[in-house]
C-alpha positions as CSV (number, residue, x, y, z in Angstrom):
1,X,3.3,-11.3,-39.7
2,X,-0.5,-11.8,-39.0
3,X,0.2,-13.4,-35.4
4,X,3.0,-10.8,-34.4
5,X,0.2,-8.1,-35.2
6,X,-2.4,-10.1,-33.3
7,X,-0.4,-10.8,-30.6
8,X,1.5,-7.1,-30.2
9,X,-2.7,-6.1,-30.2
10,X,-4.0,-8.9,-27.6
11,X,-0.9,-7.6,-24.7
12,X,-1.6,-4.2,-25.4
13,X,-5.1,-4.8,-24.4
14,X,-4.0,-6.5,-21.0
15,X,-3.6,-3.6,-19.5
16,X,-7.2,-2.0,-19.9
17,X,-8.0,-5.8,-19.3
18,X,-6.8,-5.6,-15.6
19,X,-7.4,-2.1,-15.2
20,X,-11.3,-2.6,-15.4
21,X,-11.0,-5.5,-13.5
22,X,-8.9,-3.2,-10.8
23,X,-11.8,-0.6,-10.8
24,X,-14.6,-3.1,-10.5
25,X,-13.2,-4.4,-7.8
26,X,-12.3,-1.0,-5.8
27,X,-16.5,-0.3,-6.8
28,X,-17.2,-3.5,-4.7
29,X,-15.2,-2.7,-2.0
30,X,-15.8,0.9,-1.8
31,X,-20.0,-0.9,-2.1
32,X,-18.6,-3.3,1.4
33,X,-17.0,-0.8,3.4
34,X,-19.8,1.6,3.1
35,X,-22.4,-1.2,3.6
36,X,-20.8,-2.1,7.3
37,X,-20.2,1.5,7.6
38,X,-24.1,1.4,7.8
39,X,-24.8,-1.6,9.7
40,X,-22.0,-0.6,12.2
41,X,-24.2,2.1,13.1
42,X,-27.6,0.6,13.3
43,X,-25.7,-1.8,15.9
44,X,-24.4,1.0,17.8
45,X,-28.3,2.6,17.8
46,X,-29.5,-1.4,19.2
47,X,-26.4,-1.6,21.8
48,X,-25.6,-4.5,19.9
49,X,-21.7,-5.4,20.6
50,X,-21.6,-9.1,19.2
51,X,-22.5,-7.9,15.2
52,X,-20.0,-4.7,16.1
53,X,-17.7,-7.2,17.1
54,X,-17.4,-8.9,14.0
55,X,-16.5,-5.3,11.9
56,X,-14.1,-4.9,14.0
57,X,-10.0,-5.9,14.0
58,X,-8.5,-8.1,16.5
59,X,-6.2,-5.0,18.0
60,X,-8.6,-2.6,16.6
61,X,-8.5,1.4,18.3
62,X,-10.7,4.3,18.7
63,X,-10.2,7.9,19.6
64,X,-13.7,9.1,20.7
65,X,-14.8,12.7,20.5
66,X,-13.3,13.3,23.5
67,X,-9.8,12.0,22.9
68,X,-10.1,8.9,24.9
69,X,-8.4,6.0,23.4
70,X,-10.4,2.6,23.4
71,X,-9.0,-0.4,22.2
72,X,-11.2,-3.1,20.8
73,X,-12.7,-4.4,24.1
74,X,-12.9,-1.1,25.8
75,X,-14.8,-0.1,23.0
76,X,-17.3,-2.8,23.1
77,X,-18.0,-2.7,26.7
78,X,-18.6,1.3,25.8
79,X,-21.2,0.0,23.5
80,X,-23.2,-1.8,26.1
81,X,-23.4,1.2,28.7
82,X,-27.4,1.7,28.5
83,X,-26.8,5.3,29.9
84,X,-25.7,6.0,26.3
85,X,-29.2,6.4,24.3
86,X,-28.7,6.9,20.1
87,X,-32.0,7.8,18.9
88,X,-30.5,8.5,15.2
89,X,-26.8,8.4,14.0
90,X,-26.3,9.1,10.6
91,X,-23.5,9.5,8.1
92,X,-23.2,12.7,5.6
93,X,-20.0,13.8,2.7
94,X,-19.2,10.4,2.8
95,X,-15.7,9.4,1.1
96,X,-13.8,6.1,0.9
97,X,-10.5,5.3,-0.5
98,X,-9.0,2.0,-1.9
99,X,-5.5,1.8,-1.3
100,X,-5.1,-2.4,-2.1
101,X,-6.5,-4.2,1.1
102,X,-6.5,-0.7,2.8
103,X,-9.6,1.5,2.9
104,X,-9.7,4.9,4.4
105,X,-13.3,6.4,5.3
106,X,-13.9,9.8,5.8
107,X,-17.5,11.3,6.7
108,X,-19.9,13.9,9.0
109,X,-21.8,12.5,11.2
110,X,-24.7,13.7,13.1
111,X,-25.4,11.6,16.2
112,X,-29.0,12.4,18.7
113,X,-30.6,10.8,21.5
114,X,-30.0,10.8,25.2
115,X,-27.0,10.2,28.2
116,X,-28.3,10.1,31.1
117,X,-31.7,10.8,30.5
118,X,-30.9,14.3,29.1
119,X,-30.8,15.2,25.5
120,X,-27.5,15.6,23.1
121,X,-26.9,16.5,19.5
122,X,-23.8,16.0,18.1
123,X,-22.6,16.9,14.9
124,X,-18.5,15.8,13.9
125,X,-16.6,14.3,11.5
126,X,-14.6,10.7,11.8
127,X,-11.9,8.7,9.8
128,X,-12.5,4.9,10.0
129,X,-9.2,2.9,8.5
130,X,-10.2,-1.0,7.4
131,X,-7.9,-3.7,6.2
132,X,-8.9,-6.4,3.5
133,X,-7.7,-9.9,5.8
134,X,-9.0,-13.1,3.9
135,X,-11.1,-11.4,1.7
136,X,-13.2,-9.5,4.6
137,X,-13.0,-6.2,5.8
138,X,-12.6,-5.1,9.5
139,X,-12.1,-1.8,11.1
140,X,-8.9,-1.3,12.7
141,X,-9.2,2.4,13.7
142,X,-12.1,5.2,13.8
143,X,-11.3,8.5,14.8
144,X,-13.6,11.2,16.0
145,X,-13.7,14.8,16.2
146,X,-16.5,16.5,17.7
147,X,-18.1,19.7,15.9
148,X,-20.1,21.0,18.3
C-alpha cells in the first residue's frame, strides 16, 4: 500500500516537474530572442549585413514602414546603403511570446540619425516572428509601422 501511495504521489508531481521545466525554458528563450533583438540593432546602427545575416531565416520577409516588401537579400542589401545613417535605434514596451519553437515580438521603436545628409526621427511600432530551427533562433518576418 506504501508504494501505490508513493508512486500515485511521485506521477502527480510530474506535471509541476515539466511544467517548471516548460517555464524555464520559455524564460531562456524569451532571454535569446530579446538578446538578438538587441544585437540585431546595433548591426543595423554599424551597416553590418554579415552578423544580420546570421538572425535572419533562409526565406525570411520584411514589410518596412513604408509597405515595401523585402525578402531576405533585398533586405540585406538595404542594410548596406550608406545613405541610410542610424545614429540611435532603440526598442521600448517590449513583449515576446513563446508559442513552442515559435516566438512573436512586439515593441516601439524609436529610430534617429540621417538619409541623405538630412535629419529623421522616427518613432513606430514592429512585430518580428522567429522560429526555434536546431535549437537557434532566426527571424523569419519583422513588420513595421511607422508612428510618425
Amino acid at each position: 500500500m506504501t508504494r501505490v501511495v508513493a508512486l500515485c504521489v511521485l506521477l502527480s508531481a510530474l506535471p509541476l516537474v515539466t511544467r517548471t521545466q516548460l517555464q524555464d525554458s520559455g524564460s531562456a528563450d524569451k532571454s535569446m530572442v530579446l538578446a538578438l533583438e538587441s544585437a540585431w540593432n546595433q548591426a543595423e546602427l554599424h551597416h553590418d549585413a554579415n552578423a544580420v545575416a546570421k538572425v535572419l531565416a533562409d526565406n525570411f520577409f520584411s514589410v518596412d514602414h513604408h509597405g515595401k516588401l523585402l525578402n531576405r537579400s533585398q533586405y540585406l542589401t538595404d542594410m548596406k546603403d550608406l545613405s541610410f545613417n542610424p545614429e540611435e535605434i532603440s526598442n521600448t514596451d517590449t513583449s515576446i511570446y513563446i508559442y513552442g519553437d515559435v516566438a512573436v515580438v512586439t515593441s516601439a521603436y524609436r529610430t534617429k540619425g540621417t538619409i541623405d545628409g538630412k535629419p529623421f526621427t522616427h518613432h513606430g511600432r514592429f512585430t518580428d516572428t522567429w522560429i526555434k530551427r536546431d535549437g537557434q533562433w532566426k527571424c523569419a518576418a519583422d513588420q513595421e509601422t511607422l508612428i510618425n
